[in-house]
ZATI-189460 format. One line per field, with one value per residue (C-alpha): residue number from 1; residue in one letter; z, y negated, x negated. Coordinates in nm, 2 decimals, padded with zeros to 4 digits. Example, Ala and Ser with C-alpha at 12.3 -4.5 7.8 and 13.67 -1.06 7.14 Angstrom:
residues 2
resi: c(1:2);
resn: c(a:s);
c3: c(00.78:00.71);
c2: c(00.45:00.11);
c1: c(-01.23:-01.37);
end
This chain:
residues 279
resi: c(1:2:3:4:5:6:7:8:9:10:11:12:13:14:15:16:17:18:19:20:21:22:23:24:25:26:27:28:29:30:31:32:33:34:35:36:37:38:39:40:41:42:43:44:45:46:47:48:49:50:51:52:53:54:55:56:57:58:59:60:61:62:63:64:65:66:67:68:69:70:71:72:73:74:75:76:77:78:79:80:81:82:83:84:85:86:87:88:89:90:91:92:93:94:95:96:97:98:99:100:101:102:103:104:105:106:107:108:109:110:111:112:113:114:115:116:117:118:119:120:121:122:123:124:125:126:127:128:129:130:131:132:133:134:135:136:137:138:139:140:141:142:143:144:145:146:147:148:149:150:151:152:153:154:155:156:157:158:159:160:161:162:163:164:165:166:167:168:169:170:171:172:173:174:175:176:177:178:179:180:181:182:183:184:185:186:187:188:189:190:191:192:193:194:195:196:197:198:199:200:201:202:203:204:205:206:207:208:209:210:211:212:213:214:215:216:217:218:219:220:221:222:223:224:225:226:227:228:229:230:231:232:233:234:235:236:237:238:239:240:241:242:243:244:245:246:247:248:249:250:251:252:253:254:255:256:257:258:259:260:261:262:263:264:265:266:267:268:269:270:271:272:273:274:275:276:277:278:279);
resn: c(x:x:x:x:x:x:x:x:x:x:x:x:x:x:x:x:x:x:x:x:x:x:x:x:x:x:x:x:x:x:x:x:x:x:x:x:x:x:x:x:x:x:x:x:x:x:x:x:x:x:x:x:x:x:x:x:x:x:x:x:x:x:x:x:x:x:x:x:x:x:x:x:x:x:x:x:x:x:x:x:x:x:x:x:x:x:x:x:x:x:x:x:x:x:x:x:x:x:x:x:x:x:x:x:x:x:x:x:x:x:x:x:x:x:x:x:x:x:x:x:x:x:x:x:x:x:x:x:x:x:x:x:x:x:x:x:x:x:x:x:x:x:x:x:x:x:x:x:x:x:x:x:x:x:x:x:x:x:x:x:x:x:x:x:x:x:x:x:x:x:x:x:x:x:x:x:x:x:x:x:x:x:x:x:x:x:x:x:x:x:x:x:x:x:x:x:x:x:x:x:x:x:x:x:x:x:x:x:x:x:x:x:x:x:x:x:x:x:x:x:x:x:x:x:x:x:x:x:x:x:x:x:x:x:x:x:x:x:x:x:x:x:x:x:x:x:x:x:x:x:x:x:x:x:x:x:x:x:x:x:x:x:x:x:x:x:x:x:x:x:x:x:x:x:x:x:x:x:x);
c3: c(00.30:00.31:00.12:00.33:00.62:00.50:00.39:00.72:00.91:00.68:00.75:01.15:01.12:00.90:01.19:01.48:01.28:01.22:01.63:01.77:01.50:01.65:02.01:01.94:01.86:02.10:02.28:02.28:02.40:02.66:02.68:03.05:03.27:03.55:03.86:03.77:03.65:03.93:04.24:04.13:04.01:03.69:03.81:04.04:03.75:03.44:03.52:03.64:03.30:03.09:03.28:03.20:02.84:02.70:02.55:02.73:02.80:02.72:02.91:02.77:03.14:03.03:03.12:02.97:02.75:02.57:02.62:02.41:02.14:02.15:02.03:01.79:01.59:01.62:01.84:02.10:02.10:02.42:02.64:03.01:03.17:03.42:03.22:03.14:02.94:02.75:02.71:02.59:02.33:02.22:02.13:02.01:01.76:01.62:01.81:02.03:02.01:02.34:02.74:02.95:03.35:03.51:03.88:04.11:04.38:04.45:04.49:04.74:04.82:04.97:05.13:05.44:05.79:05.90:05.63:05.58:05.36:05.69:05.46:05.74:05.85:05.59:05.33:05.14:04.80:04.66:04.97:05.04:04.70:04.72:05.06:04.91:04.59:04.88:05.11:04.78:04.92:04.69:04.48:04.21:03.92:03.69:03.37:03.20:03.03:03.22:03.36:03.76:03.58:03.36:03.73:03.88:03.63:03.69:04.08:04.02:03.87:04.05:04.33:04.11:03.98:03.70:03.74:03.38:03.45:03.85:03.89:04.02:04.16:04.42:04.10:03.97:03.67:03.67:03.34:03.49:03.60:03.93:04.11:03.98:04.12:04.47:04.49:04.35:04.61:04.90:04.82:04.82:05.11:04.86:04.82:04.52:04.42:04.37:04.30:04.64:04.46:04.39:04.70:04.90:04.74:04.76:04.99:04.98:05.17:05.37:05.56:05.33:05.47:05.32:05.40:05.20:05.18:05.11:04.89:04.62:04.37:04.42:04.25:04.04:03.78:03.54:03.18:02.95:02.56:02.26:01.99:01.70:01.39:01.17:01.18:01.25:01.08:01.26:01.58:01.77:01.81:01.93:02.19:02.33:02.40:02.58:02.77:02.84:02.89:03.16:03.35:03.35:03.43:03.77:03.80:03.71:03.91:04.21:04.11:04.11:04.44:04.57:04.51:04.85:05.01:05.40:05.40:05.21:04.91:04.65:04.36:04.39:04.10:03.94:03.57:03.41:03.09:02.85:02.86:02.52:02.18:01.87:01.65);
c2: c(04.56:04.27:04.48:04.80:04.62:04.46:04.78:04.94:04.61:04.67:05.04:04.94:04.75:04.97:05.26:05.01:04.94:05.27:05.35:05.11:05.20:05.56:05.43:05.20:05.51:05.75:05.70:05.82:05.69:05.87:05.79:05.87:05.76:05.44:05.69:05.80:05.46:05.25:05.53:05.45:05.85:05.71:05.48:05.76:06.04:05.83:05.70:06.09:06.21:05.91:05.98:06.35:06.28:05.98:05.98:05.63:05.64:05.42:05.50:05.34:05.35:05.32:05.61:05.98:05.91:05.62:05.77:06.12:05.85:05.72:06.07:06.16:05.81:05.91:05.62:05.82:06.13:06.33:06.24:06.33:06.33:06.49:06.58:06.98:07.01:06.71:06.81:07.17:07.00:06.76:07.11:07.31:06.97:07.03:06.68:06.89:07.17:07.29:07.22:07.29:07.25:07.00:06.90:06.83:06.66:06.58:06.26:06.12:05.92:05.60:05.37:05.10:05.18:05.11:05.38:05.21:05.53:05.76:05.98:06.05:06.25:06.49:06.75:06.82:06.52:06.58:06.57:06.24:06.09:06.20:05.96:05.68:05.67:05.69:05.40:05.24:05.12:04.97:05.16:05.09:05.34:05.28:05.29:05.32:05.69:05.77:06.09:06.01:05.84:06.19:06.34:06.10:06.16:06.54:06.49:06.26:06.61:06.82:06.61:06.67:06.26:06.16:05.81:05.68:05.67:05.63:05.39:05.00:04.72:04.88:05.10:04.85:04.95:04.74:04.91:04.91:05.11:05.24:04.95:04.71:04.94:05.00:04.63:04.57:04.79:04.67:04.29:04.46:04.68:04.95:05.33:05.45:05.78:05.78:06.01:06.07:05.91:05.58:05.54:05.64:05.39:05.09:04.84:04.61:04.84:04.58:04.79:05.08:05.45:05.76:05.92:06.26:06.46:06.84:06.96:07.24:07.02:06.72:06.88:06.71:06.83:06.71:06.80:06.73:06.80:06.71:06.50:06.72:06.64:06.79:06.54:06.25:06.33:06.00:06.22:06.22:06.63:06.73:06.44:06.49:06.84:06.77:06.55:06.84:07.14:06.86:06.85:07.18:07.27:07.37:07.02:06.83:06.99:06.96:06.59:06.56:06.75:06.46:06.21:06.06:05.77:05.71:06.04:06.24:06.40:06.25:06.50:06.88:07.06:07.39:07.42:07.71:07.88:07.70:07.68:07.60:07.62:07.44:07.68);
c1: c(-17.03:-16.76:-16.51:-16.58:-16.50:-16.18:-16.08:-16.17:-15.97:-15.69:-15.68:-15.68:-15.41:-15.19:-15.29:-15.21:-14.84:-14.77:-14.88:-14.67:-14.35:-14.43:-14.41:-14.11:-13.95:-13.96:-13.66:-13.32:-12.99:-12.77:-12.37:-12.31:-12.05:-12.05:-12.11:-12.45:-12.53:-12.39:-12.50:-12.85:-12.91:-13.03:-13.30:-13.43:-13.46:-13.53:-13.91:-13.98:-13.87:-14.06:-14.40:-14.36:-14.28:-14.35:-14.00:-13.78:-13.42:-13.16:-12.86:-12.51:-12.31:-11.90:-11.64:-11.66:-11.36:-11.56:-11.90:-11.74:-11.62:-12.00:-12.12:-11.85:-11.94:-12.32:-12.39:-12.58:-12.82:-12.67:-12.40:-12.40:-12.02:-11.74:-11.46:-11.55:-11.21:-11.30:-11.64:-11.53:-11.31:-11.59:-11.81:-11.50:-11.44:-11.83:-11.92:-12.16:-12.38:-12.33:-12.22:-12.43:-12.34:-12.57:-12.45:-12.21:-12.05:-11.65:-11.44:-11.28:-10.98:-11.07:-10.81:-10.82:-10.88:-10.51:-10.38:-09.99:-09.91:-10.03:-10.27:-10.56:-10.70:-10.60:-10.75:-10.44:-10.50:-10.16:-09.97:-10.19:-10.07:-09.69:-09.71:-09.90:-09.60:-09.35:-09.49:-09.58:-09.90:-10.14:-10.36:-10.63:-10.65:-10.94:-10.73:-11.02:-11.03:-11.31:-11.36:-11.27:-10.89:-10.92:-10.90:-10.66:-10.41:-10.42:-10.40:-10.07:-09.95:-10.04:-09.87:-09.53:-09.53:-09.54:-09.73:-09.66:-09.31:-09.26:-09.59:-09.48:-09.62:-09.81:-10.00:-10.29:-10.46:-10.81:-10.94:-11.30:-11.55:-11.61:-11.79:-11.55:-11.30:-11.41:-11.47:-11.08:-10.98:-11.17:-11.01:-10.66:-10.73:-10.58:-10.61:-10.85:-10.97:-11.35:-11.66:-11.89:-12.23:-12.08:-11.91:-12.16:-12.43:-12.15:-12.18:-11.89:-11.67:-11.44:-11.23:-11.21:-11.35:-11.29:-10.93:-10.88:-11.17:-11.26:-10.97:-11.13:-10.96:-11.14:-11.48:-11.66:-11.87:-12.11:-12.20:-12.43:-12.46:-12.63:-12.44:-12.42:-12.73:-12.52:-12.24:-12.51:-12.86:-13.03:-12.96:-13.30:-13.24:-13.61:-13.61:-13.26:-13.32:-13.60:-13.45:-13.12:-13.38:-13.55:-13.27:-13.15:-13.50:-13.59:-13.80:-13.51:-13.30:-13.49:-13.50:-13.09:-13.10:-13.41:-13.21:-13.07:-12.90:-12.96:-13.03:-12.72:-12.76:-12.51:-12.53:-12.58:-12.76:-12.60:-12.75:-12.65:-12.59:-12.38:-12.03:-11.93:-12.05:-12.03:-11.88);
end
């Protein structure tokens, strides 16, 4: 009877072990960028994902640029960003299996209340930036490869400058995220260009409002994809397209659209079919 019961105490214990390795687990890791981290979207549509499934989240929050580089070395399981060009390339390159559209919102170009470069109120972003390089009034680029500097950059040329070459003084690269940014500006009382959700949940303003608004090119859309298993076999596959078909599902998307600060929605959900496709 002693030996039966040590074998039936050292049979529990394997089963616990092997229970809790199970449990330990079940998560995946998502490369997404600052604004869904640092507008608080994340802590609002995580815990209703995790109760559903069981399956925990780990979100690495740095700019699409390096969260892309996260899923080409295999260091993540999906990656959720706003660059669609970049994200397309990422698929095209076999990094991905697909894009699929997730939600939306825009940016908007931030500066101080007395406007030195005379931007506001005004609709028009290039016209808005060709002033602020002519009054060469301060402004605070995220330098950071992220997927609002991805935008930046193309609204410097679509404004006909070419920033590398004519930016100055006045041009302040803080290589940061978009908190870090807003709060760089606010201290400088400088222009920035930033997406909706992050500006709308910060609360250091100082005497920055919102200046340009409402241009079609100032949209802002997000992705998400799974890393490629083929390239990286530890890829949690099953898991992370659960956690994709969640979002793109109408619960998760009436989650995204839920998700409100003093009342205004900050992202908009428009999940579709993909976009692009590892070939």
């Amino acid at each position: 009877m002693a030996l039966k019961r040590r074998i039936s105490l050292v049979l529990a214990l394997a089963l616990v072990t092997l229970a809790n390795a199970w449990a330990e687990d079940r998560y995946i890791t998502v490369a997404s960028t600052t604004s869904t981290e640092q507008s608080g979207l994340f802590r609002h549509l995580i815990p209703i994902f995790e109760k559903k499934t069981g399956i925990q989240v780990r979100i690495v929050a740095v700019g699409t640029g390096q969260a892309l580089d996260l899923g080409r070395r295999g260091d993540a399981d999906v990656v959720l960003v706003h660059d669609p060009a970049a994200e397309e390339r990422f698929v095209a390159e076999g990094h991905g299996l697909e894009r699929r559209a997730v939600m939306y919102n825009d940016f908007v170009l931030i500066g101080p209340r007395t406007d030195p470069a005379g931007i506001s109120p005004g609709k028009d972003v290039a016209a808005a930036l060709r002033k602020i390089k002519a009054a060469q009034a301060p402004f605070v680029s995220r330098g950071d490869k992220s997927g609002t500097h991805a935008a930046e950059l193309r609204l410097w040329k679509m404004a006909g400058i070419d920033i590398v070459r004519d930016k100055g003084p006045w041009y302040k690269e803080c290589g940061c995220g978009m908190g870090p940014a807003l709060n760089t500006a606010a201290s400088l009382n400088a222009y920035v260009l930033s997406d909706r959700g992050t500006w709308l949940s910060f609360r250091n303003r100082g005497e920055l409002a919102i200046l340009v608004q409402g241009d079609e090119r100032l949209f802002n859309q997000y992705g998400v994809i799974l890393v490629n298993p083929a390239k990286h076999p530890h890829v949690k596959t099953a898991m992370g397209q659960a956690f994709i078909d969640w979002l793109v599902s109408p619960e998760g998307q009436q989650a995204i659209a839920s998700f409100k600060i003093d009342g205004e929605q900050l992202f908009f959900p428009n999940a579709g079919p993909s976009t692009a496709k590892a070939r």
